[in-house]
C-alpha positions, 0 to 999 in steps of 0.5 A, spaced: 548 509 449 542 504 450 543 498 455 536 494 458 536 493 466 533 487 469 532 485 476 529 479 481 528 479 488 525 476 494 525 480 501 521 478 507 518 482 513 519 478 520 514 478 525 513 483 531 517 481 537 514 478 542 508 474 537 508 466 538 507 465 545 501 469 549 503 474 554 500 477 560 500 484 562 501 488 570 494 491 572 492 497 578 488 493 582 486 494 589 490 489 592 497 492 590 497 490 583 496 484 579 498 481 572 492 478 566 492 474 561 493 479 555 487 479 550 492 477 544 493 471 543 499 468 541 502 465 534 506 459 534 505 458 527 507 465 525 511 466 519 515 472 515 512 477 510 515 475 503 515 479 498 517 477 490 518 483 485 521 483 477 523 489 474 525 490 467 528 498 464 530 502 459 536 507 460 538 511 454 543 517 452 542 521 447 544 527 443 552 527 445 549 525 453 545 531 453 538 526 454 537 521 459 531 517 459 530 512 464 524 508 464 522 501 469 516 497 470 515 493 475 511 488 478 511 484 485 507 479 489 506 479 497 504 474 501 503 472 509 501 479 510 502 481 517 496 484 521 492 482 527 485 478 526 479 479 530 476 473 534 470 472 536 470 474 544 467 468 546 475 465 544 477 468 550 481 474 547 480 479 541 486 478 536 491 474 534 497 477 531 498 473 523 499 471 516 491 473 514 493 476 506 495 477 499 497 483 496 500 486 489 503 492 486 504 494 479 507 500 476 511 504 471 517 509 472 520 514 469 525 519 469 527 525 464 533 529 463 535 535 458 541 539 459 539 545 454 545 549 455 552 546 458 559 551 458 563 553 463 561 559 466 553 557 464 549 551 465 541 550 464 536 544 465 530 541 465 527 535 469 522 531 468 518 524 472 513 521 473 510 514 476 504 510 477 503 505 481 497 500 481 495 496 488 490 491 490 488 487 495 488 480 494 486 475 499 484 476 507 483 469 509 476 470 510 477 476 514 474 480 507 476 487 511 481 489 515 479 497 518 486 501 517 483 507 521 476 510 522 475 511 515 479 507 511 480 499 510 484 494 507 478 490 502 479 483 498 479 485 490 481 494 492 487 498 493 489 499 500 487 504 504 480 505 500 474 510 503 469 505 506 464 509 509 456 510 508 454 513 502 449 514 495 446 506 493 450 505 485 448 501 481 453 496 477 455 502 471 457 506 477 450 511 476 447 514 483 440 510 485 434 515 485 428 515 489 422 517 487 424 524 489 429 524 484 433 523 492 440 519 491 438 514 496 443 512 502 446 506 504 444 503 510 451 499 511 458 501 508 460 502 501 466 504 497 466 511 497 473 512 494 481 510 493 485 516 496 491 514 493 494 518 487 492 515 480 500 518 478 506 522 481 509 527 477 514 532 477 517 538 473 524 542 475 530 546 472 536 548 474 540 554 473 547 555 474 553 560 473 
């Protein structure tokens, strides 16, 4: 048994509730309390998040049914990414909430089961899987970087969610740049120390019944 799967599709991510118009928030003040503008401002101009993927894959069966292989790579392209931008404070306020990005992923999935032994009483199987998935960040609209926690960051031209920190001076081979000690030397900014995501996934089981 042999057939070839293949797919298209667009999604999109609406906007957080609450994000085209600037809110104001109450406030403990001396005087019974009181209400300041928020120092988000709000989007009119605010759009979905999109997302277009294709796929295409094999799905085979083999030796009577007692092999299944499954196979699927997959590409996608997402547009109008959702996030707060940081403003200059002198804008009166420190972010507004908007479509600053491109993003996308490609990868390999693959899937693989061996029914070794199959009777009545008895059964015994083996499993396998494994995927990869290649991301990269595409496009920030003039931010460049955008930090996701104390150590990681979204940056034009790497995967999501890479290490930036200070660290060893590289040259263009990727080779630690000596003093002349024979010291690595430091950074006095940050640099890309790493990408955090795995390069694969993969497992391996069997089941055994009676």
């Amino acid at each position: 048994f042999g057939k070839v799967p293949t797919a298209w599709g667009k999604v999109g991510t609406s906007p957080a509730a609450y994000r085209t118009v600037t809110l104001a928030s109450s406030t403990n003040g001396a005087f019974g309390g009181s209400y300041a503008v928020s120092s988000s401002k709000g989007n009119a101009d605010i759009k979905p998040e999109v997302k277009t993927e294709w796929e295409v894959g094999a799905d085979l069966r083999l030796q009577r049914n007692r092999v299944d292989l499954k196979a699927t790579y997959y590409r996608n392209h997402i547009v109008d990414l959702l996030y707060s931008v940081t403003l200059n404070p002198s804008s009166g306020y420190s972010s507004i909430y908007a479509n600053g990005g491109k993003m996308e992923n490609h990868g390999l999935e693959f899937d693989a089961t061996w029914r070794i032994f199959d009777k009545k009483d008895f059964a015994w199987s083996a499993n396998l899987n494994w995927s990869q998935n290649k991301n990269k960040v595409t496009q920030l609209n003039g931010t460049g970087l955008l930090n996701i926690s104390s150590t990681s960051v979204a940056l034009e031209g790497q995967p999501m969610g890479v290490l930036y920190r200070p660290g060893v001076l590289r040259d263009d081979n990727g080779t630690p740049i000596l003093d002349q000690n024979g010291f690595p030397q430091l950074s006095t900014g940050n640099v890309v120390l790493g990408d955090p995501n795995p390069k694969w996934r993969g497992g391996f089981g069997m089941d055994l019944s009676y």
